[in-house]
C-alpha positions in Angstrom: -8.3 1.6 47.9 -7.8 -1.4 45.9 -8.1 0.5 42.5 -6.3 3.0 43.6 -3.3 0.7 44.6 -3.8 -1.2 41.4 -3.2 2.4 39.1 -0.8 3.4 41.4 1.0 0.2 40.5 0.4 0.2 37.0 2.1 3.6 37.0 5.0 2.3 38.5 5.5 -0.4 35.8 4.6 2.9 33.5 7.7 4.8 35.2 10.0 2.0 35.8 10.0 1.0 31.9 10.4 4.8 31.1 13.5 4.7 33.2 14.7 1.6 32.0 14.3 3.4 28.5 16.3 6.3 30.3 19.5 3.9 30.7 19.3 2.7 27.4 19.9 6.5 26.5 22.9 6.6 28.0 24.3 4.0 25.9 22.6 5.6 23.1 24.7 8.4 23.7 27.9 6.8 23.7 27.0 5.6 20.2 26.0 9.1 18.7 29.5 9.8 20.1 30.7 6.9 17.8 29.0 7.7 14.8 29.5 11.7 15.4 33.3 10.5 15.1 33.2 8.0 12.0 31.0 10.5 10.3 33.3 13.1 10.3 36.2 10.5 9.0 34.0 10.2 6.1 34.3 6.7 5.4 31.9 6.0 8.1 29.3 8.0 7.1 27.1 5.0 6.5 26.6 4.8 10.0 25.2 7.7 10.2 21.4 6.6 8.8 21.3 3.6 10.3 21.7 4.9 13.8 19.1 7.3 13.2 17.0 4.6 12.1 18.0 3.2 15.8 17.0 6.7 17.3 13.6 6.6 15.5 12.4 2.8 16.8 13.6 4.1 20.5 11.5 7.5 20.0 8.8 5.1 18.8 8.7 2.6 22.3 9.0 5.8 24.2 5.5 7.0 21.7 3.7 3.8 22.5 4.3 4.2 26.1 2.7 7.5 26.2 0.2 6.7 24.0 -0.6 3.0 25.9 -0.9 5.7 29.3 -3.0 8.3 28.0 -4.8 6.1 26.2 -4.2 8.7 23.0 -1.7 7.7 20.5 1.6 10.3 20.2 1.8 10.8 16.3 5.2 10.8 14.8 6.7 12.4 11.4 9.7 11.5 9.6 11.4 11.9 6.3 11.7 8.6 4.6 15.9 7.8 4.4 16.3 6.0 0.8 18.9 6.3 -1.7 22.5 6.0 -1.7 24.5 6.7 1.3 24.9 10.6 0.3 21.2 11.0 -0.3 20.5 8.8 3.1 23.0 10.9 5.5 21.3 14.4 4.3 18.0 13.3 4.5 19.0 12.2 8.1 20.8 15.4 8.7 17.8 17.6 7.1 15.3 15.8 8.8 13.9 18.3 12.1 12.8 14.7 13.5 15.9 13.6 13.6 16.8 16.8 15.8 13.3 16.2 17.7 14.3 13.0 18.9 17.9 13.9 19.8 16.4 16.7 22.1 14.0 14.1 23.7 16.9 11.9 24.5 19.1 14.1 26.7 15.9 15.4 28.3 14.3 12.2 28.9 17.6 10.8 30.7 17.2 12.9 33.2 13.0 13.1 33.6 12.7 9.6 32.9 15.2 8.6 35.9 14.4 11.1 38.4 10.4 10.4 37.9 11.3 6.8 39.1 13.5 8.0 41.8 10.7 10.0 43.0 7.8 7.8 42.7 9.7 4.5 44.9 9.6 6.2 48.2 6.3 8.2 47.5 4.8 4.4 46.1 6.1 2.7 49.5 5.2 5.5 51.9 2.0 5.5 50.5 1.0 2.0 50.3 1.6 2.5 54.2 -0.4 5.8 55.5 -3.0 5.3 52.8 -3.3 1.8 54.0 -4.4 3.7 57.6 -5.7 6.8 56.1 -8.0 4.8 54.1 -8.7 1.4 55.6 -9.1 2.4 59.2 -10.4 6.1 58.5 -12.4 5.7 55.5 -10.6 8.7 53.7 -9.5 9.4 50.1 -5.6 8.4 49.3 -3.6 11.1 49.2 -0.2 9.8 48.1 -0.9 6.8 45.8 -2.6 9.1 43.1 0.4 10.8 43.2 2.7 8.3 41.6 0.1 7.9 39.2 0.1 11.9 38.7 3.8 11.3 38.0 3.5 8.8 35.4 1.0 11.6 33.7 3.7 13.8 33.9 6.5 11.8 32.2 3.3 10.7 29.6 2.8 14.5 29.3 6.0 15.7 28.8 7.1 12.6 26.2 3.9 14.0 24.3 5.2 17.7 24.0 9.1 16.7 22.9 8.2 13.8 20.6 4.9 15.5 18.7 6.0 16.9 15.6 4.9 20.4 14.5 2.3 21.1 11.7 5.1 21.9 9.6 6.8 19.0 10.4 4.5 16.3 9.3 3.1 18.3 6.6 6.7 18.3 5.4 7.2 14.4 6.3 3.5 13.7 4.5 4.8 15.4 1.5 8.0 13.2 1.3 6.2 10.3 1.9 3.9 11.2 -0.8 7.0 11.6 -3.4 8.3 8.6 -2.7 4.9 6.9 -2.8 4.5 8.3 -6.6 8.2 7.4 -7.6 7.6 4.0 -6.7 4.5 4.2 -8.6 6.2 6.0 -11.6 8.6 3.0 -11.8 5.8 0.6 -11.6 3.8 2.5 -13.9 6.8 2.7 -16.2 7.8 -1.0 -15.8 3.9 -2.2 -16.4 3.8 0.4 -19.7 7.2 -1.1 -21.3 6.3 -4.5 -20.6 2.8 -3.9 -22.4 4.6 -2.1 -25.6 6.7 -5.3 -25.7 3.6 -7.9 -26.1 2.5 -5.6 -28.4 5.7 -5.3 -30.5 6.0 -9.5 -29.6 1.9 -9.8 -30.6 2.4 -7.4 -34.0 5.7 -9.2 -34.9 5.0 -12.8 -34.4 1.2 -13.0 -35.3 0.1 -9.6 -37.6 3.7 -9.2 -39.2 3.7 -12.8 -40.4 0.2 -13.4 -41.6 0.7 -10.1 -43.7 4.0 -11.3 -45.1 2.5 -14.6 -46.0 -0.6 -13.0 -47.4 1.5 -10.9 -49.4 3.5 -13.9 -51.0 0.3 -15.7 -51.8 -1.1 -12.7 -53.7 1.9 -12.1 -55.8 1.7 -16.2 -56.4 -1.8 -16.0 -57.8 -0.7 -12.7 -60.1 1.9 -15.0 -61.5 -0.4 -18.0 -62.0 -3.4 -16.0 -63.1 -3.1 -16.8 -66.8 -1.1 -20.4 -66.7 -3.6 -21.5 -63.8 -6.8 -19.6 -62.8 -7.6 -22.6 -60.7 -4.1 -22.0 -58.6 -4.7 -18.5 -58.3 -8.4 -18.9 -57.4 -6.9 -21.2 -54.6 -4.3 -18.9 -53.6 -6.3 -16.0 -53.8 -8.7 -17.9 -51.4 -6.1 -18.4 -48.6 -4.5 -15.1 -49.4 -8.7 -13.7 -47.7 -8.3 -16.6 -45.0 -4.8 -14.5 -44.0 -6.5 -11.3 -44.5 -9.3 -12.5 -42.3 -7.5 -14.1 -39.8 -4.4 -11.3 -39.5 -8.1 -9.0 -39.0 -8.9 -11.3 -36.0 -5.5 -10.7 -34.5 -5.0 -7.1 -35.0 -8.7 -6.6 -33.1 -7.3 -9.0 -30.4 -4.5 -6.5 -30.1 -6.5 -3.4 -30.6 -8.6 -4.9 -27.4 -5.5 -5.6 -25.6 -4.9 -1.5 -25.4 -8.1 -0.4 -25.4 -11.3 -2.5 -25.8 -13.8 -0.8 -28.6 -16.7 -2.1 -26.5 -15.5 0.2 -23.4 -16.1 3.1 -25.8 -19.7 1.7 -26.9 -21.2 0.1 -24.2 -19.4 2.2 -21.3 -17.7 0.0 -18.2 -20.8 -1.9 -17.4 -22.0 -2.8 -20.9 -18.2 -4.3 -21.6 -18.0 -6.0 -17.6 -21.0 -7.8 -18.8 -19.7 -9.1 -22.4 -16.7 -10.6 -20.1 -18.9 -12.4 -18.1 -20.7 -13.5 -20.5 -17.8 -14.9 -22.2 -15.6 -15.6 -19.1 -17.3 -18.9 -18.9 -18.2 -19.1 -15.3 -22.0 -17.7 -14.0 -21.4 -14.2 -13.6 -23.4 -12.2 -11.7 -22.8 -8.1 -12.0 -23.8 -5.1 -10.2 -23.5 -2.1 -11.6 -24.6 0.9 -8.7 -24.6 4.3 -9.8 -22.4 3.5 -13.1 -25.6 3.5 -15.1 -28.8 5.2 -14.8 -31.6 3.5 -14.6 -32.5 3.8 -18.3 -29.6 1.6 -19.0 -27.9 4.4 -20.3 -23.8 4.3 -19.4 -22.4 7.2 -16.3 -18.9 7.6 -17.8 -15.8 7.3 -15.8 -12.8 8.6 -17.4 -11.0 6.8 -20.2 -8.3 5.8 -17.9 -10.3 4.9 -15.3 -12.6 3.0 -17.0 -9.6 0.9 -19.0 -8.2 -0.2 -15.8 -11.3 -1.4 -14.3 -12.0 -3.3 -17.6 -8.3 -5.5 -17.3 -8.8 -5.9 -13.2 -12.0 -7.4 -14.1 -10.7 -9.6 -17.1 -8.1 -10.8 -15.2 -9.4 -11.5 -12.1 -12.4 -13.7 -14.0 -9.7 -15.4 -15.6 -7.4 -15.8 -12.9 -11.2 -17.2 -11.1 -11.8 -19.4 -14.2 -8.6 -21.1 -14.6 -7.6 -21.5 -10.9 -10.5 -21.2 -8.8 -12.4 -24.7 -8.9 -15.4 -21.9 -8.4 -18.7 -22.3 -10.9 -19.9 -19.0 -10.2 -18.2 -15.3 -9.5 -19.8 -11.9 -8.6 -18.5 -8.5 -10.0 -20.0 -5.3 -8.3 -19.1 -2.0 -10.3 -20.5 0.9 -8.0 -19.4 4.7 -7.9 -18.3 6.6 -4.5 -17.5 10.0 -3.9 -14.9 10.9 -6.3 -14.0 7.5 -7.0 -14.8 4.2 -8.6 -15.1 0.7 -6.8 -14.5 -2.6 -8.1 -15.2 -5.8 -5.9 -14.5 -9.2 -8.0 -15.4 -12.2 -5.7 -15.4 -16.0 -6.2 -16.2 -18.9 -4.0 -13.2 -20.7 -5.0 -10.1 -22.3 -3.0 -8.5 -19.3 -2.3 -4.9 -19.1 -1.7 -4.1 -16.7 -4.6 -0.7 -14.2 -4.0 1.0 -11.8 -5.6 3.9 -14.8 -6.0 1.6 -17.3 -8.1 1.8 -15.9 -11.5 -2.0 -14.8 -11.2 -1.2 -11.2 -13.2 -1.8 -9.9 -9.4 1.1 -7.5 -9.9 0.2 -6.2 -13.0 -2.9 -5.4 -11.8 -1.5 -3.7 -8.8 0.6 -1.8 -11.3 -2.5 -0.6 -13.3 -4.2 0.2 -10.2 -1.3 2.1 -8.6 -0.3 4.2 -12.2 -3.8 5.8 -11.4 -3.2 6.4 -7.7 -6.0 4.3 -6.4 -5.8 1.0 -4.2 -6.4 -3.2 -4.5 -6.6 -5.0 -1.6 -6.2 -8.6 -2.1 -8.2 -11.8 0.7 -7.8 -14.9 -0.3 -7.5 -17.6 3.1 -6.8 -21.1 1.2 -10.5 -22.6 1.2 -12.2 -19.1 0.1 -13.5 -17.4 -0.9 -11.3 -14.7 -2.9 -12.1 -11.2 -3.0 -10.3 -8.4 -5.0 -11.8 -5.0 -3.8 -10.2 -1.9 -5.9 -11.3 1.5 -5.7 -9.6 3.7 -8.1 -10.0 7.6 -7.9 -11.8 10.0 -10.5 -14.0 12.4 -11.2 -17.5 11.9 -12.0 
C-alpha cells in the first residue's frame, strides 16, 4: 500500500506540473496572438524567432517531464535559427517543429488540465477505500494505480505530439550539420589566412632581407675584387654566412607548412624528433601507427600534418607553461580514425583564453572534421585528447 500511495503521489506532482505547464499555455497563446499581429506589420517580425525560441524551451520542460516519467528520454529536432532576421523568421516558419510544437500546445491545454481535474477526486477517493480495501482486507488497490495510469497517459500522449518524424530530424540533423561545417569553413578559412600571413611576415622580414643583404655584399666584393681581394674575400665570406643562414630560415618556414621529416619518417618517426628536441622527457606510444618492423602505417597527408602541430604545440605549450619535467604522447589508430592524447603532469589551468595556441589547434582540428577535448583542473594534470577522422 505504501508504494503504491507513494507512485500514486509522485504522479500527482507528475500531473499537477503538466497542468501548471497547461496554464502557462494559455498565456503563451496570448503572445502568439501578439507576435501573429506584429509579424504581419512587418516591422515586428523580429519577434517572430525569438518566441519560437520561447515555444521550443516550453516543448523542451514538457520533453523532460515525459522523459523523467517513463524513464525514456522524448528526442526533439529542430532547425537551427541563425542569420539575419529574414533568414531567422523563414527558418522559423519552414521549420515542421515549429508547427509540431504549436499543435502540442493547444492540445496539451486541454489534456494537461483535464488529466489533473480527473486525477484529484480519483487521488482522494482512493486514498480512502484503498485504505479499507487494502489495509483491513488485504486486497490489491484498485484506484490509486489509476492516477498513476493517468500520468502514463499524459507521458504517452506528450511522447506521440512532441517526437519528431524520421524525416524530421533527418532534416534537422542535416541543418545542424551545415551549420556545423560553415562554422568550420570560417575557422578553417580564418586559421589558413592567418598562416599565409606569418608566412608572407616570416618570407618578408627574415628570407627577403637576408637575400637583399646577401645580394649587396656580393655585388660589393665584385667591385672590390681587383682594388682589394682581401675585402672581397671578407665580403664574399659573410655574403655564404647570409646564404647559410637565409637556408636556415627558409627550412624553418618550409617546416612551418609542412615538416620534410613527416614525409620521411611518417607521424611517429617526426612525434619522436619533437620530443626529443622539446626539451622535457618524453615518452611516446605509437599503437597501430607503425608495424612492428618500425616501418611507418601512413595516415593521410592532412591528417598526419595536423597531428604533427597538435603535438608541437601542445609540448611547447607543456614546456614553457607547465612547471612539468616529463610529458607523454600516445599516437594510436581507431577504426577510421587517428587518436592523439598529449598529457603532462603539470599545473594545469590551461584555456582556450590564455594565449596557449589552443584555438588554433582547435581550428586545425576542426578543418578536418575531427574533435579535441581539452582537461586541465588547476594542479593537473593536462590532457589534450584529439581524434581526427581518416582512412587507413
Amino acid at each position: 500500500m505504501k508504494e503504491t500511495l507513494r507512485r500514486a503521489g509522485l504522479a500527482m506532482a507528475q500531473l499537477g506540473k503538466g497542468a501548471g505547464l497547461a496554464l502557462v499555455s494559455y498565456l503563451f497563446m496570448a503572445l502568439l496572438l501578439f507576435t501573429a499581429f506584429v509579424t504581419l506589420l512587418v516591422v515586428g517580425a523580429a519577434v517572430l524567432p525569438e518566441t519560437v525560441q520561447l515555444l521550443r524551451r516550453t516543448a523542451g520542460f514538457k520533453r523532460r517531464l515525459a522523459g523523467t516519467w517513463t524513464g525514456r528520454p522524448v528526442p526533439e529536432a529542430y532547425a537551427p535559427l541563425t542569420g539575419d532576421v529574414r533568414e531567422r523568421v523563414t527558418a522559423a516558419l519552414k521549420d515542421p517543429g515549429t508547427w509540431r510544437d504549436l499543435r502540442w500546445l493547444f492540445v496539451h491545454f486541454v489534456y494537461g488540465l483535464v488529466l489533473l481535474y480527473v486525477a484529484m477526486p480519483l487521488f482522494v477517493l482512493g486514498a480512502l477505500v484503498d485504505g479499507v480495501w487494502c489495509g483491513l482486507l488485504r486486497q490489491r488497490a484498485v484506484l490509486l494505480p489509476l492516477v498513476a495510469g493517468l500520468a502514463d497517459l499524459d507521458a504517452r500522449w506528450s511522447r506521440v505530439l512532441l517526437t519528431p518524424s524520421p524525416d524530421a530530424r533527418r532534416s534537422a540533423e542535416l541543418a545542424e550539420r551545415v551549420e556545423e561545417l560553415t562554422v568550420t569553413r570560417a575557422g578553417a578559412v580564418a586559421a589558413h589566412g592567418a598562416e599565409l600571413r606569418r608566412i608572407e611576415r616570416d618570407l618578408h622580414d627574415g628570407t627577403q632581407a637576408r637575400l637583399v643583404s646577401l645580394s649587396m655584399r656580393l655585388g660589393l666584393a665584385r667591385r672590390a675584387f681587383d682594388k682589394d681581394p682581401d675585402a672581397a674575400r671578407r665580403l664574399l665570406d659573410d655574403a655564404q654566412d647570409q646564404a647559410e643562414e637565409a637556408l636556415t630560415e627558409l627550412r624553418h618556414v618550409v617546416r612551418g607548412i609542412h615538416p620534410p621529416i613527416l614525409t620521411d619518417r611518417g607521424l611517429a618517426g617526426a612525434v619522436r624528433a619533437l620530443a626529443a628536441g622539446s626539451g622535457l622527457d618524453v615518452t611516446v606510444a605509437a599503437e597501430g601507427v607503425e608495424d612492428p618492423a618500425g616501418e611507418a602505417v601512413r595516415a593521410p597527408a592532412a591528417v598526419e600534418a595536423a597531428a604533427y602541430f597538435v603535438v608541437a604545440e601542445a609540448l611547447t605549450n607543456a614546456a614553457k607553461h607547465s612547471g612539468s619535467a616529463r610529458a607523454f604522447v600516445d599516437l594510436s589508430r581507431a577504426a577510421g580514425a587517428l587518436r592523439v592524447v598529449v598529457r603532462d603532469e603539470g599545473r594545469g589551468g590551461a584555456d582556450d583564453a590564455g594565449g596557449s595556441g589552443l584555438l588554433g589547434m582547435r581550428r586545425r582540428v576542426a578543418a578536418l572534421d575531427g574533435t579535441l577535448e581539452l582537461t586541465s583542473p588547476v594542479g593537473g594534470p593536462t590532457v589534450i585528447e584529439v581524434e581526427l577522422p581518416c582512412a587507413w
